[in-house]
N, C-alpha and C positions, 0 to 999 in steps of 0.2 A: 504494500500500500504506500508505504514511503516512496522508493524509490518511485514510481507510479506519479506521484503528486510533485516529486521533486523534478522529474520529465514534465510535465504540466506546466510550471511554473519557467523551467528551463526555453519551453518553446514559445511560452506569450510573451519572456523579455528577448529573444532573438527575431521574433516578429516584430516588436518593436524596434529593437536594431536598425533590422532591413527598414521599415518604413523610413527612419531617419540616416536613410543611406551606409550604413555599415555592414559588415560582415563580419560575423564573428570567428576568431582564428584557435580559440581554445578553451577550454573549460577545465577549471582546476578543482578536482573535489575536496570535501573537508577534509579524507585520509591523506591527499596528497600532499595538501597544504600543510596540515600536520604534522608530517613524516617531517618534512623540509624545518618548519620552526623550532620542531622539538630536538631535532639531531646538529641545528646552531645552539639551541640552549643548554644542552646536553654538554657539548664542550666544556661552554660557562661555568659549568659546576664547580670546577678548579679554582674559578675565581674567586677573591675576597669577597665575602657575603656582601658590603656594601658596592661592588662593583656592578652586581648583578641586573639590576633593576637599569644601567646603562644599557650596557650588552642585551636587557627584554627588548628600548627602546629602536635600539638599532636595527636589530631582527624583524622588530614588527612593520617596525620603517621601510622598511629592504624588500619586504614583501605587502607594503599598502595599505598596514591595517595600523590600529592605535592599539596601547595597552589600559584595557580599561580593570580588569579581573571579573570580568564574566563571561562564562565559554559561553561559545555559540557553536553551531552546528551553521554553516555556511561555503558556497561556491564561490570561484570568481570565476567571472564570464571575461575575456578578454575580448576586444572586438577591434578593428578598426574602419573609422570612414572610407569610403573610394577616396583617392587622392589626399587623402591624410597621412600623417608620416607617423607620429607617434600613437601608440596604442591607448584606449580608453580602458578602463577596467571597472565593472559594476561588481559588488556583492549580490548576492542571493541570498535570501536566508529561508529556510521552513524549519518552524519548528512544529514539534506535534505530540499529539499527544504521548506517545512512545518516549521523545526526547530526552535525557537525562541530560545537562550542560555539562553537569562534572564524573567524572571516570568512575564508574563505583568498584 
């Protein structure tokens, strides 16, 4: 059902896209995105405990998002306009009832 509603949601912001002249070139899932921030923060661990919260900033920077402390469950759509040079990037988010933010 999730995965279901997260395609749903996936194809009315890429219809959107296209209507405002874009294509989209990728879709990054929550695992994906995850793997990627957790295996930079994973390093960090080495670091002196007040360093850390730099190195959150960085990572989340590097990758488009803020450090607020509450998980979400979220895509990014990468797209770009015809004759546009740099890439747009949107969130997606569904959350559901299933959902848990934090890892139990």
């Amino acid at each position: 059902m999730h995965d279901a509603a997260l395609y749903r949601m996936y194809e009315a912001e890429a219809a959107h896209i296209r209507n405002r002249g874009g294509t989209v070139r990728r879709v990054v899932l929550d695992y994906e995105l995850k793997a990627s921030i957790y295996a930079a923060l994973a390093k960090a661990r080495v670091l002196p405990r007040v360093d850390y919260p730099k190195v959150q900033r960085e990572v989340a920077q590097a990758h488009g998002l803020q450090v607020t402390g509450a998980a979400s469950c979220c895509q990014t759509c990468e797209w770009i306009r015809h004759g546009g040079s740099a890439p747009t990037k949107v969130d997606l988010e569904l959350a559901t009832y299933h959902y848990h933010g934090a890892t139990r």
